[in-house]
C-alpha positions in Angstrom: 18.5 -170.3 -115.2 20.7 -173.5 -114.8 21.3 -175.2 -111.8 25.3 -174.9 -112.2 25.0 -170.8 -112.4 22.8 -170.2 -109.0 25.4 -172.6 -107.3 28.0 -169.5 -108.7 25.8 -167.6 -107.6 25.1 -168.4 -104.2 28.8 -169.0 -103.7 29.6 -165.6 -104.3 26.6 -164.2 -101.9 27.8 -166.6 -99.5 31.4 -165.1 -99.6 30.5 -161.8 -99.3 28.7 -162.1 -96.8 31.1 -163.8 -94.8 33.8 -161.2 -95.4 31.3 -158.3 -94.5 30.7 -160.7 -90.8 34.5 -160.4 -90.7 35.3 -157.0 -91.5 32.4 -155.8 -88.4 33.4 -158.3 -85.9 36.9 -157.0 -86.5 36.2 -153.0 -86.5 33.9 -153.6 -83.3 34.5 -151.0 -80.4 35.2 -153.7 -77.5 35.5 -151.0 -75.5 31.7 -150.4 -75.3 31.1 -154.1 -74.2 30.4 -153.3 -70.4 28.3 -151.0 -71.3 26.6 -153.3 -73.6 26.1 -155.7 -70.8 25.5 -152.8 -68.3 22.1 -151.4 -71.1 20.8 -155.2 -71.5 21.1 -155.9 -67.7 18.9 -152.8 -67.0 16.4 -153.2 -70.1 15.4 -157.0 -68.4 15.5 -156.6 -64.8 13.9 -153.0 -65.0 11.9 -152.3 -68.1 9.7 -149.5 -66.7 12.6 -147.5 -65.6 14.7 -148.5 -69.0 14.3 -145.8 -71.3 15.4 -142.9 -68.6 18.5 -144.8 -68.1 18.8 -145.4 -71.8 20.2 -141.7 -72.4 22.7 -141.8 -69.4 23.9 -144.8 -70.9 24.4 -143.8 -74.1 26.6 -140.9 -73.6 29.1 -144.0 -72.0 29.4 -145.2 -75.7 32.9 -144.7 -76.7 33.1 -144.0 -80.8 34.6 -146.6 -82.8 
């Protein structure tokens, strides 16, 4: 393979991936970013106790 065609390449991986970054940071539910916060608080300052609160937190997730 030459040089000049895995630059092509590469560009077009590159671009793709960019627009897929895009397209889920734009379809995000922000709404669920409390309890984001809320689930990563309680997995650090109490991971004994995490996975009970796990399922309580969960049905807070809003669909997107």
């Amino acid at each position: 393979m030459s040089p000049e065609l895995l630059w092509g390449l590469g560009t077009v991986v590159l671009f793709a991936a960019l627009i897929w970054g895009v397209v889920q940071y734009s379809t995000r539910n922000r709404a669920n970013d409390r309890i984001t916060e809320k689930a990563t608080h309680e997995m650090y300052e109490h991971p004994e106790s995490y996975p009970e609160r796990r399922e309580s937190l969960k049905k807070e997730v809003r669909p997107s």
